[in-house]
C-alpha positions in Angstrom: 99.0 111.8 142.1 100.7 109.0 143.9 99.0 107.0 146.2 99.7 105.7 149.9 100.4 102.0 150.2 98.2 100.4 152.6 99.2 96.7 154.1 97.6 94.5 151.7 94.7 92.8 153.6 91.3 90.8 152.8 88.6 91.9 153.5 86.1 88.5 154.4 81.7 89.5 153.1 80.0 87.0 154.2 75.8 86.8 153.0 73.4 84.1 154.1 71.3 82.5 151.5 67.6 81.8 151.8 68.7 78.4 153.4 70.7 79.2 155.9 74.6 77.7 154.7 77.1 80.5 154.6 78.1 81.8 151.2 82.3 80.9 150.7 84.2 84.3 152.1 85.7 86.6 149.2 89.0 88.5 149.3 87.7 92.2 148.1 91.2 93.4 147.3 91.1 93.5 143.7 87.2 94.5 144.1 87.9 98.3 146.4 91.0 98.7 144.0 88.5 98.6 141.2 86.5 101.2 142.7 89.0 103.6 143.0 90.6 102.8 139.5 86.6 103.6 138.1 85.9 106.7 140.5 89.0 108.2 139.5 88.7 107.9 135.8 85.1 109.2 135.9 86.4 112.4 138.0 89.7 112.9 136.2 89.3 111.2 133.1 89.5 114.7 130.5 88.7 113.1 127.7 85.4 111.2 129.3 82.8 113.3 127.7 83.9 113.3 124.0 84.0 109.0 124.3 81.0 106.7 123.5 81.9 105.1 125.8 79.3 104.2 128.9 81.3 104.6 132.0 78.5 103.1 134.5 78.3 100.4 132.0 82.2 99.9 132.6 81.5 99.8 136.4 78.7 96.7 136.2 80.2 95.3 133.3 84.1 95.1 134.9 83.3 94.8 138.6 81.7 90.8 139.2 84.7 90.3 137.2 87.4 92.1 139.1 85.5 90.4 142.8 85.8 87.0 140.6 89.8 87.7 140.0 91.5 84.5 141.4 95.4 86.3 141.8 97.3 89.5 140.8 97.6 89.2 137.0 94.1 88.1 136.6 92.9 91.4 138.6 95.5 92.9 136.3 93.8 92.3 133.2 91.0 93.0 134.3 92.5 97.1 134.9 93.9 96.6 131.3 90.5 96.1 130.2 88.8 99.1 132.1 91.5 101.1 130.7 91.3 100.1 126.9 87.4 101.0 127.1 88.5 104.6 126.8 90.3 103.7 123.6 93.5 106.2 124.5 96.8 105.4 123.4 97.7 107.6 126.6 96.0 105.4 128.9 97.0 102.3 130.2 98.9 100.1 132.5 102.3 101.6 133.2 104.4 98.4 133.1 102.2 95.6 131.4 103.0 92.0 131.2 104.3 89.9 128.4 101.2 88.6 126.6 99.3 92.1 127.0 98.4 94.1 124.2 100.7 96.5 123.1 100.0 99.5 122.9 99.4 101.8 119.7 101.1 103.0 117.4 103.9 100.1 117.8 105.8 99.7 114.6 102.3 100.1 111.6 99.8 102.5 111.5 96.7 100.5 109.6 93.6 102.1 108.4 90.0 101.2 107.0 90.1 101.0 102.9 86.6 100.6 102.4 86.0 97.2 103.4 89.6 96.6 103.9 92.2 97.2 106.3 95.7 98.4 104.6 98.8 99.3 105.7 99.4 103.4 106.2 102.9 103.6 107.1 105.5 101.9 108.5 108.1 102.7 111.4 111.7 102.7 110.0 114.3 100.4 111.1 111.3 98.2 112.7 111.1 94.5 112.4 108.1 95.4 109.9 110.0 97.3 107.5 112.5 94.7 108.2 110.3 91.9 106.7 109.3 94.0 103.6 105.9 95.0 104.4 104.7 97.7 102.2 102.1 100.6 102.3 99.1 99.8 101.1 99.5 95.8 101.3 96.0 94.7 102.4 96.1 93.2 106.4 93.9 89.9 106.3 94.8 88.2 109.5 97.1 88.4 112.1 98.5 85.0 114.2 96.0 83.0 111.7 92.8 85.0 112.8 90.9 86.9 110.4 91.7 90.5 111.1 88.0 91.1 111.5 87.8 89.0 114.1 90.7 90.4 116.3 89.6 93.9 116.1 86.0 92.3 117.7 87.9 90.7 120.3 89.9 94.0 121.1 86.9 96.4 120.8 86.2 97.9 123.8 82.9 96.3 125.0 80.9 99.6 126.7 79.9 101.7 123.9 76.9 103.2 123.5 77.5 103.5 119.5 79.5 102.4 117.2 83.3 104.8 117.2 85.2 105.4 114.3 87.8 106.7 117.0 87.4 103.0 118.5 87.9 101.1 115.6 90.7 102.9 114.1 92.6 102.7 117.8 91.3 98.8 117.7 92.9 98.1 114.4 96.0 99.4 116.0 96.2 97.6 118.7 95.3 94.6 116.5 98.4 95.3 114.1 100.5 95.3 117.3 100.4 91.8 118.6 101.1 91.3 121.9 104.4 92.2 124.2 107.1 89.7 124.1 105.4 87.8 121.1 106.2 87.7 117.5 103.6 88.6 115.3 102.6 86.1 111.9 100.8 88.7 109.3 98.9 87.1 106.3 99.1 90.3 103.7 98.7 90.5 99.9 99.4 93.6 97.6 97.8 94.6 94.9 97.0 91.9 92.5 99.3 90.0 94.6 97.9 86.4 95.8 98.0 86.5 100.0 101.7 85.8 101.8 102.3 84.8 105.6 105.2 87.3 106.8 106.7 86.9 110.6 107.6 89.7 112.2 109.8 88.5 115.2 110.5 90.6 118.1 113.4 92.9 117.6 116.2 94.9 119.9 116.1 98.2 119.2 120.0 99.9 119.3 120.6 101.3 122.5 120.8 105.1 120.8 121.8 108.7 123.0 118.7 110.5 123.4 119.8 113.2 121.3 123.1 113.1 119.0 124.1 115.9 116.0 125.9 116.8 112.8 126.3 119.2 110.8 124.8 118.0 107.0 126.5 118.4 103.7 125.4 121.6 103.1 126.8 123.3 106.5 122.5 122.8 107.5 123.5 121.6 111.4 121.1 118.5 112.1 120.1 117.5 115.9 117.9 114.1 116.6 116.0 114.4 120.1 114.7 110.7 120.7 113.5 111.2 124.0 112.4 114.1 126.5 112.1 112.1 129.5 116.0 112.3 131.1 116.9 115.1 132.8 120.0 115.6 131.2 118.7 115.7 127.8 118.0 119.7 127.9 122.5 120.0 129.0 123.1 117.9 126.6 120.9 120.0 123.8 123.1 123.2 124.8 126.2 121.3 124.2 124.7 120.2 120.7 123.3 123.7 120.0 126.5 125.3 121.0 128.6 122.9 118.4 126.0 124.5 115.5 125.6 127.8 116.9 126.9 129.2 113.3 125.0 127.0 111.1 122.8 129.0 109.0 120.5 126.7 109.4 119.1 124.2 111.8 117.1 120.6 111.5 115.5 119.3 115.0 114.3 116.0 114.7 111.8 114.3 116.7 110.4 111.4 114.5 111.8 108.7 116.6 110.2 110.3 119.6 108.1 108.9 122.1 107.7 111.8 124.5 108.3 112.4 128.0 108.5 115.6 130.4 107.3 119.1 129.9 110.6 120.2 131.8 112.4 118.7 129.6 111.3 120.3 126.6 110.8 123.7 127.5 114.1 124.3 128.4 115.1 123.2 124.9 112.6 125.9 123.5 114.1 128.6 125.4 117.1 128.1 123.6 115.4 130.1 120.3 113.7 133.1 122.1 114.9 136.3 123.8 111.7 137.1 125.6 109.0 134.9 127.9 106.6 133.6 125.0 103.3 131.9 125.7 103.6 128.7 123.6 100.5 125.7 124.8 96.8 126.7 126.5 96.1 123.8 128.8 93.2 122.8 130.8 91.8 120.1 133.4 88.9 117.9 134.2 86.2 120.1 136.3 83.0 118.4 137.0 81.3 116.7 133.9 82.9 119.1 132.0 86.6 121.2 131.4 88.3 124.1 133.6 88.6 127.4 132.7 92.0 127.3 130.1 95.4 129.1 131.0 98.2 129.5 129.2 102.3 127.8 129.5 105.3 130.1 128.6 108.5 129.3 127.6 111.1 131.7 129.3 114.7 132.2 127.4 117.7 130.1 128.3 121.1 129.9 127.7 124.0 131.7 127.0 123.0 132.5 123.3 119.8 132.7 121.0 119.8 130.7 118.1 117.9 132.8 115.6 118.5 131.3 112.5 115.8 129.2 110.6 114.7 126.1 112.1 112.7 123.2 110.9 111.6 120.3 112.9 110.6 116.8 112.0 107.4 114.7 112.9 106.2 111.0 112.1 103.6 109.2 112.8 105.5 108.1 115.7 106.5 111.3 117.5 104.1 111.3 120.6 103.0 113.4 123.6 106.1 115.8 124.5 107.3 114.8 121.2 104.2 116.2 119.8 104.2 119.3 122.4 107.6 120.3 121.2 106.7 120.8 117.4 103.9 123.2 118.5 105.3 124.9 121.0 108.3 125.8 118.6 106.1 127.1 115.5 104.0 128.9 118.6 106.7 130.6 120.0 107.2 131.5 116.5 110.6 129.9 116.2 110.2 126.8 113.7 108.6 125.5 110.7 107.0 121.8 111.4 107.8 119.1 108.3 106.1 115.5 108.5 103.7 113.5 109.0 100.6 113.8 111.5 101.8 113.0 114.4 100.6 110.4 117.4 97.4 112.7 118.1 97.9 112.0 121.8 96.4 115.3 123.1 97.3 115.5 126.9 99.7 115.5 130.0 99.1 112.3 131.8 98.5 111.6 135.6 99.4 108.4 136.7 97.9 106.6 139.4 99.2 104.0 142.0 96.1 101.5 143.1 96.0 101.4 146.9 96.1 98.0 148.0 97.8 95.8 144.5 100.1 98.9 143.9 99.0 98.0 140.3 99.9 101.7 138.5 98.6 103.3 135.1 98.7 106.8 133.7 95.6 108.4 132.1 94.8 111.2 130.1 94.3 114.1 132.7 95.2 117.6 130.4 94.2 119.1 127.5 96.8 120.5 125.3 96.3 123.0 122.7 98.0 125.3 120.6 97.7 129.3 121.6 94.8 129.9 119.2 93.1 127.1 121.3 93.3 124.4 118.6 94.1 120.8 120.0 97.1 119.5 120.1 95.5 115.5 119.0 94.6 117.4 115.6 97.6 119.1 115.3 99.2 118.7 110.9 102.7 119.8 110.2 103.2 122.8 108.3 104.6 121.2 105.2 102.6 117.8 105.0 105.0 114.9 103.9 103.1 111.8 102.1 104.3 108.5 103.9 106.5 106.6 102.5 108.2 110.1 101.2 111.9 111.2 102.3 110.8 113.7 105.3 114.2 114.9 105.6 115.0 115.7 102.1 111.9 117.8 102.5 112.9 119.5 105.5 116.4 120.3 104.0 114.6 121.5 101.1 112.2 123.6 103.5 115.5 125.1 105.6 117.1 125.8 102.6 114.2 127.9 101.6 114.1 129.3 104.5 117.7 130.7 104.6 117.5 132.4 101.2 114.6 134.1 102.6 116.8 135.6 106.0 
């Protein structure tokens, strides 16, 4: 899906008004780079037709602005905004710039409460749990702007109705601040009067992508954070191998963000002795969806683990992270324990603009489960309330599990 750099060059229009003087010459860059940015989402977008969103409205709404871009990170936001009008969490620029809007889920999930916005969960370890924000506690304005307010600023601006889908990816983004920025939340709790709590940007621990142990109970326990390296499948085996006679085993994804397919499937292969059909996919074709066709999983390494397996979700296991959970109960292999999960329901494309080299991804292929069910409405098996001890479940769940083999 890459791209071939051209030479950047400008492009001089010139028109010539009723009264003769020359209109000032324009650089079109930014304005052809547009063009291919908005043909390409309407041909490729997959998600295109189940969005309120008007794309030709995009196109005339977006475009004077884009020919009126005075330098690179003014054209820039201008892409960031064509790209939040589909309201996908799996669509946007790939490397934004400090002061952009982060992206959803970041460390809070906020929903509507009737009139109200609330805190739904909260991301462990994150500078929000840090600052002792609570579920439930009632969001009334973010950086000393009424939260209302923010989430009309964010809102995409091309609908042709009102979104639920929009607004609840809005607040999101609204609860996220802005990258490289602190965030000052004014919250109140229940019967609580209203507090000011600063939430200051924090360095994550540089963790392995995937570390084990066995638990108290001889249960072994392996964490995958990420499935975009691709060592991470070598180093699984080498994990896998140091628990091969656990009766019992935990995979945990909640801290998951995604990554590659070839990563991942590797990993499955590890539980099955046969080639087993684990995600139906499809593409964009025409205004509509191709024909579907199924992904297998073929068996790997030198054992089968084929003992009971549970794996983890949270709100913040995404994409691959949220392929991986369904692909093991699909294959038949695993018992899924959590939380709903990202609800980011396709394999991305990216795309490299022509002439700015500006490069996004977008949502480009439908995943769902082998009874055809999406992957973005995929619910554990065992449903864990937030704020609940998901492992503690899931050891319960195993535990169950092994009496039952």
């Amino acid at each position: 899906m890459t791209r071939r750099t051209f030479c950047r060059v400008g492009i001089v229009l010139a028109a010539t008004p009723r009264w003769g003087a020359a209109e000032p010459s324009h650089d079109v860059t930014f304005v052809e780079d547009f063009d291919e940015l908005w043909r390409t989402l309407g041909e490729r977008y997959c998600f295109l037709a189940d969005k309120k969103t008007d794309w030709d409205r995009v196109r005339s709404f977006y475009r004077p602005m884009a020919l009126a871009a005075e330098d690179d990170a003014a054209f820039t936001e201008v892409v960031r905004r064509v790209l939040a009008e589909l309201y996908d969490a799996h669509t946007h620029l790939s490397d934004p710039p400090d002061g952009a809007p982060r992206w959803p889920l970041f460390d809070l999930l906020a929903q509507r409460a009737g009139s109200m916005v609330r805190i739904a969960a909260i991301e462990g370890g994150s500078a929000a749990a840090d600052a002792g924000l609570k579920i439930g506690d009632r969001i009334i304005a973010i950086d000393g702007q009424p939260i209302e307010s923010v989430i009309h600023n964010l809102m995409p601006k091309c609908l042709t109705k009102p979104d639920p889908a929009a607004d609840a990816y809005t607040i999101n983004v609204a609860v996220a601040g802005y990258r490289g920025k602190a965030r000052l939340l004014s919250v109140s709790s229940t019967g609580n009067a209203s507090r000011d709590v600063l939430l200051p940007i924090k360095k994550w621990p540089d963790l392995p992508d995937v570390e084990n142990r066995m638990l108290p109970d001889g249960i072994g326990y392996i964490i995958i954070r990420s499935f975009s390296d691709t060592t991470t499948a070598d180093t699984f085996d080498k994990a896998l191998a140091s628990l091969r006679d656990a009766p019992g085993l935990i995979i945990d994804v909640r801290e998951n963000g995604g990554g590659d397919t070839a990563v991942a499937r590797p990993i499955m292969g590890q539980f099955i002795r046969e080639r087993t059909a684990y995600a139906i996919m499809r593409r964009r074709a025409g205004a509509g969806l191709s024909a579907p066709w199924t992904e297998y999983v073929d068996p790997r390494g030198p054992f089968t683990y084929s003992k009971p397996v549970v794996v983890l979700t949270s709100h913040w296991s995404g994409s691959m992270a949220e392929g991986f959970p369904m692909g093991m109960r699909d294959i038949g292999r695993a018992k899924v324990i959590g939380t709903k999960m990202m609800g980011l329901g396709a394999a991305v494309f990216p795309i490299r603009l022509d002439r700015t080299g500006i490069q996004a991804q977008y949502s480009g292929e439908p995943v769902y489960d082998t009874k055809d069910y999406p992957r973005w409405n995929f619910v554990p098996d065992v449903e864990v309330a937030d704020g609940n001890d998901i492992l503690a479940v899931g050891i319960a769940e195993v535990k169950k599990a092994i009496v039952r083999n």
